[in-house]
N, C-alpha and C positions, 0 to 999 in steps of 0.2 A: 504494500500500500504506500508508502514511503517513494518507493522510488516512481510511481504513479503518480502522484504527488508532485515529486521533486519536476517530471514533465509539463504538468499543467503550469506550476511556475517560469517553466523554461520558456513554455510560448508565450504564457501572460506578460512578459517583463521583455520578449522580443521587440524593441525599441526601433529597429532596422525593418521588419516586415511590416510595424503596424503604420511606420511614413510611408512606406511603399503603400498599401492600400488606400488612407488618406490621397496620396496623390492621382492616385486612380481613381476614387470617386468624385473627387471634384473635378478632375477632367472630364468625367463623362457623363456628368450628372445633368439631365433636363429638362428644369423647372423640378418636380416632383416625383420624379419617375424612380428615379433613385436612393434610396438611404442616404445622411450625409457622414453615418458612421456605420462601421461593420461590426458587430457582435458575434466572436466564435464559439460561446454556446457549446451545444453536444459535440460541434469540433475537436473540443480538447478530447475529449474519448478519444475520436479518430486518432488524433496527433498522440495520444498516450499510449494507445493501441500500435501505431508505425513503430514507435519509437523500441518501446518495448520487445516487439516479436520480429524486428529487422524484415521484412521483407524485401522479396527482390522486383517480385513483378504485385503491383497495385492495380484495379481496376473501378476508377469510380463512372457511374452512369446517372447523368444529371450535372451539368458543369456549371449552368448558371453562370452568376457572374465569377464565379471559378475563388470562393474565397476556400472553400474546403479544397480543391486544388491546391491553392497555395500553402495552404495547411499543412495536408499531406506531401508534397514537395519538399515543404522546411524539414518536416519531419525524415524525409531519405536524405538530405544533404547532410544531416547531421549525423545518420546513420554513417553516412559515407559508400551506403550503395543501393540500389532500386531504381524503379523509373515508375511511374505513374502511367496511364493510357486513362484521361478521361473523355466519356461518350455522351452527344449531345445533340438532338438533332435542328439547334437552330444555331445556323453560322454566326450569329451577333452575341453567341455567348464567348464565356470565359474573359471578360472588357479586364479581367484585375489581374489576370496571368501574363507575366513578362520579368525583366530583372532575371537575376542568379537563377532564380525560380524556375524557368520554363526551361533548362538545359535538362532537364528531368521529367518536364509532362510533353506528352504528344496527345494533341488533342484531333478526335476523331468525331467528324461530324455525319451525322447520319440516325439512320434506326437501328439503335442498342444491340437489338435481335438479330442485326446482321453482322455488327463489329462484333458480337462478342463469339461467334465463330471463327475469326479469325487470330484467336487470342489464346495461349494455351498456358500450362503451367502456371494459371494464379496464384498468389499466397493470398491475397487482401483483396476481396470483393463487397465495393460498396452500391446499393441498392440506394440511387437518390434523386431519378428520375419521376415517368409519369408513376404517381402513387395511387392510382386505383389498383382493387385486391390483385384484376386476372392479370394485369402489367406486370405486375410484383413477381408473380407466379411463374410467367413464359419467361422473365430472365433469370428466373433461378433453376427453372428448369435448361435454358438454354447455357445457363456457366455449369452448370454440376460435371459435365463431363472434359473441360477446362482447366478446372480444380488441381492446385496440387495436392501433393497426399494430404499433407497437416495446413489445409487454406483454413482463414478466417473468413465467415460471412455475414455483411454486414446491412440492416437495412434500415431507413430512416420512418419506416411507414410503419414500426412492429407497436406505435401507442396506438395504432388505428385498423391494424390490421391481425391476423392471427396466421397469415401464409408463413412467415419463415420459421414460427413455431411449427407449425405441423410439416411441414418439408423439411424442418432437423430432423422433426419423429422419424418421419418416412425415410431419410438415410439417417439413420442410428446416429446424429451428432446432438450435443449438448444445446438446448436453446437457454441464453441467459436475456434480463434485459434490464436494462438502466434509464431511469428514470432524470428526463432533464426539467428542473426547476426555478426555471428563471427569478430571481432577486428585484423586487419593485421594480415588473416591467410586466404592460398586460398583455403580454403574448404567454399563456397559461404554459409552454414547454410540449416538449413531443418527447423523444426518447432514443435512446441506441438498440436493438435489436441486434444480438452477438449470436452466431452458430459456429459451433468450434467443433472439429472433429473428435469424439469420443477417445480415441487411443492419444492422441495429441495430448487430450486433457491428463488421461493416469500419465503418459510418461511426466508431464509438469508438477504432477502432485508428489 
């Protein structure tokens, strides 16, 4: 727990990545359309999550303005090795990936269900595109056989949904899930949804 901990301080107190996004939002902000701050929120999971279990190959789907991109990016630069592939099917996303940052993400634009066949050996699969349940479903069904042996999977829709619970059932992995609670702000929080390979989990215990 400790050294989970000591991550979320690492990114919180990151001084260098949080001017990088400031300068990206107010370059591309307009009128209203935009945040004029970024909150990383259940990100720090992500980024405790890289951090922790080293990954080599990441896969997030849903880039958005790409701050969990950058997230997860700071998080392999520090590792000192991985790369990212995030999938998105609308070319005006990712506006905050660039800097140090992007020598590590390739971003792939298109429908999900077709980049993620082309993608093999995952450690880290993030689930953070469209979040209705049967979306949820056909890319988990479509990474499973992708998957490296001990991959984590990961999805942002499990406060709203109960798919990557019962798809751990359905292949024997661990479903856990984490609850996010935002601090006087009225966005009530969602949550992380973790499926961890069962044999993965005994050998760490």
């Amino acid at each position: 727990m400790q050294e989970i901990e000591q991550y979320f301080l690492e990114l919180e107190s990151n001084v260098h990545l949080k001017q990088h996004i400031a300068t990206q939002l107010r370059a591309s902000r307009r009128g209203n359309e935009i945040d004029r701050q970024a909150f990383f929120g259940r990100r720090l999971g992500w980024y405790a999550i890289v951090r922790a279990t080293k990954p080599n190959v990441v896969v997030e789907t849903g880039t958005e303005k790409g701050l969990g991109s950058l997230v997860i990016a700071e998080a392999l630069l520090r590792n000192g090795k991985g790369e990212l592939v995030t999938i998105d099917i609308e070319p005006q996303s990712g506006l905050l990936i660039g800097g140090d940052w992007a020598r590590v993400i390739e971003r792939a634009i298109g429908d999900s269900l077709v980049a993620l066949s082309t993608i093999n050996n995952i450690d880290l699969f993030i689930h953070d595109s469209d979040h209705s349940a049967d979306h949820e479903l056909r890319e988990l069904d479509s990474v499973t056989s992708h998957l490296s042996a001990t991959a984590i999977v990961l999805s942002d829709n499990s406060h709203a949904t109960s798919v990557l619970a019962e798809w751990s059932l359905r292949s024997n992995r661990q479903f856990l899930f984490f609850a996010e609670k935002p601090l006087n702000h009225w966005y009530p929080g969602a949550g992380i949804g973790v499926s961890i390979e069962t044999v993965a989990l005994v050998q760490q215990q």
